[in-house]
TORGU-626616 format. One record per residue: residue number from 1; z, y negated, x negated of N, C-alpha, C in turn. Coordinates in nm, 3 decimals. Atoms other than C-alpha are relative to their C-alpha. Layout:
N
<NUM,<Z,Y,X>,<Z,Y,X>,<Z,Y,X>>
...
***
This chain:
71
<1,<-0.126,-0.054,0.043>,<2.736,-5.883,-4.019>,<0.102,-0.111,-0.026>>
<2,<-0.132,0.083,-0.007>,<2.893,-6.213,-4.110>,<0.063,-0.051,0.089>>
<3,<-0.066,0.092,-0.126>,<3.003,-6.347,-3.761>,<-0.010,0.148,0.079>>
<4,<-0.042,-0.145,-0.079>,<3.075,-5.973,-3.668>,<0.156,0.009,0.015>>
<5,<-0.176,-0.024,-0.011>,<3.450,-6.015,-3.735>,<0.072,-0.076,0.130>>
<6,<-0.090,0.110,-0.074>,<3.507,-6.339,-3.528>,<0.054,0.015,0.143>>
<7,<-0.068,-0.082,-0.133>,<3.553,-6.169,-3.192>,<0.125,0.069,0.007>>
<8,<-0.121,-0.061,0.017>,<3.818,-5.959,-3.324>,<0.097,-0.045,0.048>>
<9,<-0.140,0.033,-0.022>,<4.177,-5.980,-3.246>,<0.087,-0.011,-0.126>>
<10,<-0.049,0.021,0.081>,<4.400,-6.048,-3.516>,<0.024,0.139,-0.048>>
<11,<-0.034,-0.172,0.051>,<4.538,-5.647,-3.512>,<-0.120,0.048,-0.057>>
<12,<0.146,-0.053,0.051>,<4.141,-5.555,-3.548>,<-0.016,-0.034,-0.123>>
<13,<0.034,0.069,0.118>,<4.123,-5.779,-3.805>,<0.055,0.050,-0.092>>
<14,<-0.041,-0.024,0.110>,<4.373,-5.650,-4.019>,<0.020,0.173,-0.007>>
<15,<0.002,-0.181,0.008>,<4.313,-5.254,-3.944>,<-0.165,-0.003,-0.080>>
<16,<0.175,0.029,0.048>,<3.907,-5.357,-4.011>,<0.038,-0.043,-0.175>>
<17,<-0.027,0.004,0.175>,<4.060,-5.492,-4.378>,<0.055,0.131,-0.063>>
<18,<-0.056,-0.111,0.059>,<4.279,-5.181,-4.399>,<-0.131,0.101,-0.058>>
<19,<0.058,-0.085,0.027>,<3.994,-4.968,-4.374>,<-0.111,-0.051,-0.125>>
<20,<0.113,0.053,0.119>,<3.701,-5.164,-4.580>,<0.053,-0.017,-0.153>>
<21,<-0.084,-0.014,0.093>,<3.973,-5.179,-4.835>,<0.009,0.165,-0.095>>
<22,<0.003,-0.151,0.061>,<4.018,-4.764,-4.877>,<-0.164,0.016,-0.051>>
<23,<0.117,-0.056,0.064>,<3.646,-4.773,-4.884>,<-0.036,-0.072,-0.129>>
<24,<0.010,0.067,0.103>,<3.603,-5.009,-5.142>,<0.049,0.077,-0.152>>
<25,<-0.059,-0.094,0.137>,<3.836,-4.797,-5.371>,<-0.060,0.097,-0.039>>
<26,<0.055,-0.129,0.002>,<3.663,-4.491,-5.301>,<-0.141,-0.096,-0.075>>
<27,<0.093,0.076,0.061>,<3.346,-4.690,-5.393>,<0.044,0.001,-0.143>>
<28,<-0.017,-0.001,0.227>,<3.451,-4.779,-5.800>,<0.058,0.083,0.029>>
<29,<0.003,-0.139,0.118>,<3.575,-4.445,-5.838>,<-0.136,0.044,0.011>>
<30,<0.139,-0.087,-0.021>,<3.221,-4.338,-5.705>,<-0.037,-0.037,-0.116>>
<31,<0.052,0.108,0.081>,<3.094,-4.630,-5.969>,<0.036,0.077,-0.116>>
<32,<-0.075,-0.077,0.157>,<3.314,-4.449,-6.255>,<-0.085,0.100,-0.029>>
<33,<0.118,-0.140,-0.020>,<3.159,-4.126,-6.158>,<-0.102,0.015,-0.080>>
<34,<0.156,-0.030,0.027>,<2.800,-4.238,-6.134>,<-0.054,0.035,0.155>>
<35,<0.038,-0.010,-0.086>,<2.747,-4.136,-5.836>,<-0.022,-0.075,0.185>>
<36,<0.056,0.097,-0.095>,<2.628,-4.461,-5.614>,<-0.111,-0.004,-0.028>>
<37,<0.115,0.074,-0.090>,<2.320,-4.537,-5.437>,<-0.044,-0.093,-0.030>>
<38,<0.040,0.160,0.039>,<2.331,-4.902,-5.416>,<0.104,-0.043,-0.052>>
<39,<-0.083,0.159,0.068>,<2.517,-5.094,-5.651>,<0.069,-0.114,0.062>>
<40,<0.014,0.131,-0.092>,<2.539,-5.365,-5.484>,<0.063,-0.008,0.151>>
<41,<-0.086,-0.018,-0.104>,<2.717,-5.220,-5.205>,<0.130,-0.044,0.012>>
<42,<-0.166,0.075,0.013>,<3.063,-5.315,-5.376>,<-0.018,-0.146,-0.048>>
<43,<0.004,0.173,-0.037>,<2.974,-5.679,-5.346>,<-0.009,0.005,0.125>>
<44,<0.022,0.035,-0.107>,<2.889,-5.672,-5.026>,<0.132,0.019,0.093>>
<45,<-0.106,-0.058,-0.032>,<3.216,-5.472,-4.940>,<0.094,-0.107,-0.032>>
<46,<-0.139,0.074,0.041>,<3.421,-5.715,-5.137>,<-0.032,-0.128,0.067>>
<47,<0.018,0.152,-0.050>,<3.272,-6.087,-4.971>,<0.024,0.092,0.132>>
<48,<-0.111,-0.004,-0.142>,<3.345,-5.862,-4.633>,<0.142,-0.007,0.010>>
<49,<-0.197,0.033,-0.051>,<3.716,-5.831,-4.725>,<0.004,-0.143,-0.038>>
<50,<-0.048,0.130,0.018>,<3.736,-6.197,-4.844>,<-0.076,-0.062,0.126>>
<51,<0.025,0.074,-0.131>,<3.599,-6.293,-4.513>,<0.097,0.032,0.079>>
<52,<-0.106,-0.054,-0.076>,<3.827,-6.088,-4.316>,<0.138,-0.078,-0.044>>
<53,<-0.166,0.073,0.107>,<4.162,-6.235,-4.558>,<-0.036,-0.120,0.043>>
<54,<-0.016,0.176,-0.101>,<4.015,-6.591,-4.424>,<-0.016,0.011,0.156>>
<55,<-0.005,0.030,-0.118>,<3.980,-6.526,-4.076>,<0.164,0.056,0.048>>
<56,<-0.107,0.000,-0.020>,<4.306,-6.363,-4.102>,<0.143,-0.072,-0.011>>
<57,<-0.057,0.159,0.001>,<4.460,-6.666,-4.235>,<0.014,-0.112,0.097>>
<58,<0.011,0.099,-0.097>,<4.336,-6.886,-4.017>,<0.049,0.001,0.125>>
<59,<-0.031,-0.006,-0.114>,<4.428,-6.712,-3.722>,<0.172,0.062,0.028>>
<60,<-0.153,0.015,0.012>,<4.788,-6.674,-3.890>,<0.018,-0.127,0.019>>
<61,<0.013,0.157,0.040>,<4.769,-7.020,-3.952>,<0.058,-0.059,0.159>>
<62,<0.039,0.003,-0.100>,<4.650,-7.094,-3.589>,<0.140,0.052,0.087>>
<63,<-0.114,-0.055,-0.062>,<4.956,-6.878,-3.447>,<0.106,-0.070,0.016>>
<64,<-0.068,0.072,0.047>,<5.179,-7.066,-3.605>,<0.079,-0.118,0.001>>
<65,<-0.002,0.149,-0.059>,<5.106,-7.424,-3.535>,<0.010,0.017,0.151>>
<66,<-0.043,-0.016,-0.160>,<5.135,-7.303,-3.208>,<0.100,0.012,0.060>>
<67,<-0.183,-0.068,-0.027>,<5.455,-7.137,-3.222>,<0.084,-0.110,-0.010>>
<68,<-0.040,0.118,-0.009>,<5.547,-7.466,-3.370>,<0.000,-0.124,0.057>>
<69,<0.023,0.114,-0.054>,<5.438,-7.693,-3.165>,<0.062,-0.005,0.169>>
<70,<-0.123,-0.040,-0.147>,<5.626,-7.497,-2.855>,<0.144,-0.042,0.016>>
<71,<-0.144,0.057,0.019>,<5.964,-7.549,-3.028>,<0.085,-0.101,0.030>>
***
């Protein structure tokens, strides 16, 4: 799962955060509830979006120096 993002395209990348994001929320209200499974699921959820937020960086980043280096 961790070198599942890096193929992506930048758009993927940041529709793939949009969504792991809604679920995440939905997740702690589940948590509030009571009604989770695994625990431990909203860690795993949250080091996927902080992976995604750095590859999306980087490949802002990456854009960038490019754009700049055309100028």
């Amino acid at each position: 799962m961790k070198n599942s993002f890096k193929e992506l395209k930048l758009e993927e990348l940041k529709a793939k955060r949009e969504e792991l994001g809604k679920k995440y929320l939905d997740l702690r209200f589940q948590m509030v509830i009571g009604h989770v499974e695994n625990p431990l699921m909203k860690r795993t959820m949250r080091r996927q979006i902080a992976r995604l937020n750095t590859l999306i960086a980087e490949r802002e980043r990456t854009a960038s120096d490019s754009a700049g280096a055309r100028a």
